[in-house]
C-alpha positions in Angstrom: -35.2 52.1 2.8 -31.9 50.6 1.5 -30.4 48.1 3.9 -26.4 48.0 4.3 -24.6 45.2 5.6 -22.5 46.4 9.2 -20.0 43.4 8.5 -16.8 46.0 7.8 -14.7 44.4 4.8 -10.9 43.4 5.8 -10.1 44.9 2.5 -10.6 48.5 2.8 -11.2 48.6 6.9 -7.9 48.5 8.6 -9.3 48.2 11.6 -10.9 44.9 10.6 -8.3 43.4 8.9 -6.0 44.2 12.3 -7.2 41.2 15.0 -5.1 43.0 17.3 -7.4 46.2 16.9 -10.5 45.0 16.1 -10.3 43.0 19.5 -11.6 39.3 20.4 -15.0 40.0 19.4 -14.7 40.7 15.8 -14.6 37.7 13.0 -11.4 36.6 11.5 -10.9 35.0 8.9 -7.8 32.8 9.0 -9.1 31.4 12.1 -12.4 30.5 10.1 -10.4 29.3 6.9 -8.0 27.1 9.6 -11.2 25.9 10.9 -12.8 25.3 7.7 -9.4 23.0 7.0 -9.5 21.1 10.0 -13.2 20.2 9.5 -12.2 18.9 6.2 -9.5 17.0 6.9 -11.0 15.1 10.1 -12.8 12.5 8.3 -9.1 11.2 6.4 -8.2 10.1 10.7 -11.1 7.6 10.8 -10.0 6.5 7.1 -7.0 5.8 8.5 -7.9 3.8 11.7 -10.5 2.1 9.1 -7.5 0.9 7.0 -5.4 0.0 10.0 -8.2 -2.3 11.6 -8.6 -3.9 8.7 -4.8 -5.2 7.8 -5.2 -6.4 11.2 -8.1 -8.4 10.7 -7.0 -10.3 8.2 -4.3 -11.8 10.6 -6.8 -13.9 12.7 -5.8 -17.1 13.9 -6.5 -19.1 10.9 -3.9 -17.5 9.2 -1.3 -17.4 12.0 -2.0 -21.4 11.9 -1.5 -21.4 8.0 1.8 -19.4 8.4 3.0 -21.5 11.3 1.9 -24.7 9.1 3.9 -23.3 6.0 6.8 -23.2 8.4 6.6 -27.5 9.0 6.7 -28.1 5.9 9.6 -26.3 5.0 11.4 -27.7 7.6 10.1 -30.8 6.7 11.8 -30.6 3.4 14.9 -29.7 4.6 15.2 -32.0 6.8 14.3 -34.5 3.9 16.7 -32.9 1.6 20.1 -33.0 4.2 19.7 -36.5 4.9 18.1 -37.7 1.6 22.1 -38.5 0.3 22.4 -35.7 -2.2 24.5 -33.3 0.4 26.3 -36.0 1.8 26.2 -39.9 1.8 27.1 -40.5 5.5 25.0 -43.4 6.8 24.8 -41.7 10.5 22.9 -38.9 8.6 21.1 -40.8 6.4 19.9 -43.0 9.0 18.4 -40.0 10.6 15.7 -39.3 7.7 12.1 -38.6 8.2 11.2 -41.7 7.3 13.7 -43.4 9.1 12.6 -41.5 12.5 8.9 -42.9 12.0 10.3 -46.1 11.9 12.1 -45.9 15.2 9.7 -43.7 16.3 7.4 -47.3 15.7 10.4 -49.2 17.5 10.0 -47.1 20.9 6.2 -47.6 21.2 6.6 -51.2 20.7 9.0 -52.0 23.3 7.0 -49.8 25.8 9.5 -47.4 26.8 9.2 -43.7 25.2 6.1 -43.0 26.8 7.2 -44.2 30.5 10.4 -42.1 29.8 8.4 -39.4 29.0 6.5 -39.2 31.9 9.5 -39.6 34.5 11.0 -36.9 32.5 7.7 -35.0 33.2 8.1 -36.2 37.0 11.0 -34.5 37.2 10.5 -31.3 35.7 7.4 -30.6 37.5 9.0 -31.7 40.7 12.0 -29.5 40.4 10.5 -26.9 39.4 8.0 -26.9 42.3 11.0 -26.9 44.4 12.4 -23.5 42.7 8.9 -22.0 42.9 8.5 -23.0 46.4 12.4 -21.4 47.2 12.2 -18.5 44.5 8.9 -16.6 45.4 9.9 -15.9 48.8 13.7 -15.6 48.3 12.4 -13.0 45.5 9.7 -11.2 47.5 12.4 -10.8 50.4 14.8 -8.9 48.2 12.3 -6.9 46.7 10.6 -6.0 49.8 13.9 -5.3 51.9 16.4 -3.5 49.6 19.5 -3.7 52.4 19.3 -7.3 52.1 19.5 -6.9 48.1 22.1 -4.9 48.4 23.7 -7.7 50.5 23.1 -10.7 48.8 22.6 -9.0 45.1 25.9 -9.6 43.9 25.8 -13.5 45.4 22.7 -14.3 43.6 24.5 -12.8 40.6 27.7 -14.7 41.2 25.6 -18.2 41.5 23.3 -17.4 38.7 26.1 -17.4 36.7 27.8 -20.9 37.3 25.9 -23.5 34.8 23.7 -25.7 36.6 25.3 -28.8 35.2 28.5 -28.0 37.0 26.7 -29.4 40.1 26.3 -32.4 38.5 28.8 -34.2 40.3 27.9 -32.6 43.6 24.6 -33.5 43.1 25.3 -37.4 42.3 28.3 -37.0 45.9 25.2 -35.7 48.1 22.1 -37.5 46.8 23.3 -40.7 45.0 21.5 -42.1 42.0 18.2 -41.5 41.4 15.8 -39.0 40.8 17.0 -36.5 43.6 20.1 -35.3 41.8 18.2 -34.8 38.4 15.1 -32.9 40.3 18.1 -31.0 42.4 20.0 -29.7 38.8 16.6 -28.9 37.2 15.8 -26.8 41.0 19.1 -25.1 40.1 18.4 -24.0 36.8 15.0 -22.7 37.8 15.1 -21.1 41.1 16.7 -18.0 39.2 14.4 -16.7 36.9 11.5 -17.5 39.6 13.8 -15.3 42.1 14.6 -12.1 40.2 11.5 -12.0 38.0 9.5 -11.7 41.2 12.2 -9.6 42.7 11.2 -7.1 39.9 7.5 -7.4 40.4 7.8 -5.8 43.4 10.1 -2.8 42.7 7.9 -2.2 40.1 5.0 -2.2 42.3 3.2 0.9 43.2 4.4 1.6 46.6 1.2 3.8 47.4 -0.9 0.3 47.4 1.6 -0.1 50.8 0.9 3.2 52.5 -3.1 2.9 51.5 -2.8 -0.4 53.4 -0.9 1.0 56.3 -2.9 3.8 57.0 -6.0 1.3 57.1 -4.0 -0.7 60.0 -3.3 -3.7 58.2 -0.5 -6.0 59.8 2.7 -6.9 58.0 1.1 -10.8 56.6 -1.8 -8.6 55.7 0.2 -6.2 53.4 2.1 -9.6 52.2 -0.9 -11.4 51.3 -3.2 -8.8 50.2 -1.4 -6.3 48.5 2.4 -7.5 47.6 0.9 -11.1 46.2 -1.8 -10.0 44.1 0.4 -7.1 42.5 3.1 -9.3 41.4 1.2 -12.6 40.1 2.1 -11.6 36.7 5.8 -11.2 37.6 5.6 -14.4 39.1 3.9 -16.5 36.5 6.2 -14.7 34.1 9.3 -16.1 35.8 7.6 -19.7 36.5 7.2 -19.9 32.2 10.6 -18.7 31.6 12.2 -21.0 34.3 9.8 -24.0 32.6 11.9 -23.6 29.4 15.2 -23.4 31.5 14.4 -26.1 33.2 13.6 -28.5 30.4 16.8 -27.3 28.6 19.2 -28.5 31.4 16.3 -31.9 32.3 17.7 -34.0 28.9 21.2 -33.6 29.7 20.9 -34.1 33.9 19.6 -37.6 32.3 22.6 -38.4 30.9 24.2 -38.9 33.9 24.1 -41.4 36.5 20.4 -42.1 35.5 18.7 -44.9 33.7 15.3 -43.9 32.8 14.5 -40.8 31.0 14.3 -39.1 27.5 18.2 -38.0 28.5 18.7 -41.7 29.2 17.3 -42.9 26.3 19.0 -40.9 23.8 22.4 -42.2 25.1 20.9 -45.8 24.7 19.8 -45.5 21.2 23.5 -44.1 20.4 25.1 -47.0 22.3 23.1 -49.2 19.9 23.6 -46.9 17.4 20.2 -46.7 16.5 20.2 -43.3 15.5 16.5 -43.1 14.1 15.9 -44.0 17.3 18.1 -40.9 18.6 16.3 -38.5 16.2 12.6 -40.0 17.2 13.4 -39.4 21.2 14.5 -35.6 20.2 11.5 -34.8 17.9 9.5 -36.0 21.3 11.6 -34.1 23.7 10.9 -31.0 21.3 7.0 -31.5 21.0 6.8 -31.9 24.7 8.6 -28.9 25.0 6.6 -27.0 22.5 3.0 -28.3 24.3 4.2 -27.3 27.8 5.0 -23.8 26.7 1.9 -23.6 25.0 0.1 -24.4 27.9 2.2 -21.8 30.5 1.2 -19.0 27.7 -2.4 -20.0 28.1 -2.6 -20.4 31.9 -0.6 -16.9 31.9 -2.7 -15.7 29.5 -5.7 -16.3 31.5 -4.5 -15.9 35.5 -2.9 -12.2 34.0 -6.4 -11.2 32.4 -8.8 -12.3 35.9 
């Protein structure tokens, strides 16, 4: 007996080569020769992420370190190369050379001051910006949480956020005398902003059905505060403290120079008086490797509170 094949061919059955009268059940073959296409070209996607994965792997930190090292050095040289005498001959500038700066760098540590201005400096910062913190959070979490008063005191916070800190300088010295008080009080002022309207936008960016879960379940008003508003805007918050830190040590050098006599501030005005001004250049590099540590270290303790 001679065995046919039932599969009808599309070529001379109509009916076949029609999908729309053959109906779902019969074979078709664009559908198989898309299919056959897509199962060929599926393997060029994990290619792809393959490739991807490994440009980024050869960015690991040694390399980032390498590029960032690079970066000194050429700095380095051109700061060797503008005061060196070859772009001008100006003694001021030539007295601010690298190797000049190591040598007043040497002058500082041996009378005993940089490192005790340095640490008032510190003092201050951390002590003025504990007072923002403590001010900003629930100033911020109050306008967040109540959007009438926003809407009442929004365009006063934007009015005062505006006016430069160091214009209170000579309220500050009128109120609080000389001292520490008016340079923590100007370092407050610059960082009590930041603090206030970066938490202000945690909150509004908050999920607010975290709120009516925790209503339903009874929980009081310091309960919702404490338990829910808190933990969902810690990132918010730590992300305002770090960028008020780098406000606040902007405007702490300057709120030195005045009325004050202890302080990297301070002591940049006294090496220009003397007109030591290796001496200038060595208290700057300081003030900018302080800088450069303590928002290092914010990255890392944000970097670590954010991930718990």
């Amino acid at each position: 007996m001679t065995r046919t094949d039932s599969t009808p061919d599309p070529g001379t059955d109509p009916v076949a080569a029609d999908p729309m009268i053959a109906g779902p059940g019969a074979p078709d073959a664009g559908a198989s020769s898309a299919t056959a296409d897509r199962a060929g070209a599926e393997p060029a996607a994990p290619r792809a992420r393959r490739g991807r994965s490994g440009t980024s792997a050869g960015g690991g930190p040694a390399a980032r370190w390498g590029a960032g090292f690079v970066g000194l050095l050429l700095g380095l040289a051109v700061w060797a190369l503008l005061t060196s005498g070859l772009v001008t001959d100006d003694p001021v500038i030539g007295g601010m050379s690298p190797v000049e700066t190591w040598a007043g760098f040497g002058e500082l540590l041996d009378r005993g001051v940089l490192i005790s201005d340095a640490a008032v400096s510190l003092y201050r910062l951390v002590a003025g910006l504990a007072v923002a913190a403590l001010l900003g959070v629930p100033l911020g979490l109050w306008l967040g949480l109540r959007r009438r008063a926003e809407a009442v005191a929004g365009p006063l916070v934007q009015f005062l956020r505006m006016i430069s800190p160091l214009s209170w300088a000579p309220v500050a010295i009128a109120v609080f005398g000389i001292g520490n008080e008016p340079v923590i009080f100007l370092v407050a002022a610059a960082a009590i902003w930041p603090i206030m309207l970066s938490t202000s936008s945690g909150v509004h960016a908050m999920d607010p059905g975290y709120l009516d879960v925790a209503r339903t379940m009874g929980a009081s008003g310091s309960e919702r505060l404490t338990r829910v508003v808190i933990p969902a805007v810690r990132p918010a918050i730590l992300g305002g403290i770090r960028l008020a830190l780098g406000t606040a040590w902007i405007v702490l050098v300057p709120a030195e120079m005045l009325g004050v006599r202890s302080g990297l501030g301070y002591q940049i005005l006294n090496a220009r008086d003397q007109l030591a001004y290796d001496q200038v250049m060595a208290v700057i590099l300081v003030i900018g490797v302080l800088g450069f540590a303590l928002d290092s270290l914010s990255r890392l303790i944000l970097r670590e509170r954010t991930a718990r």
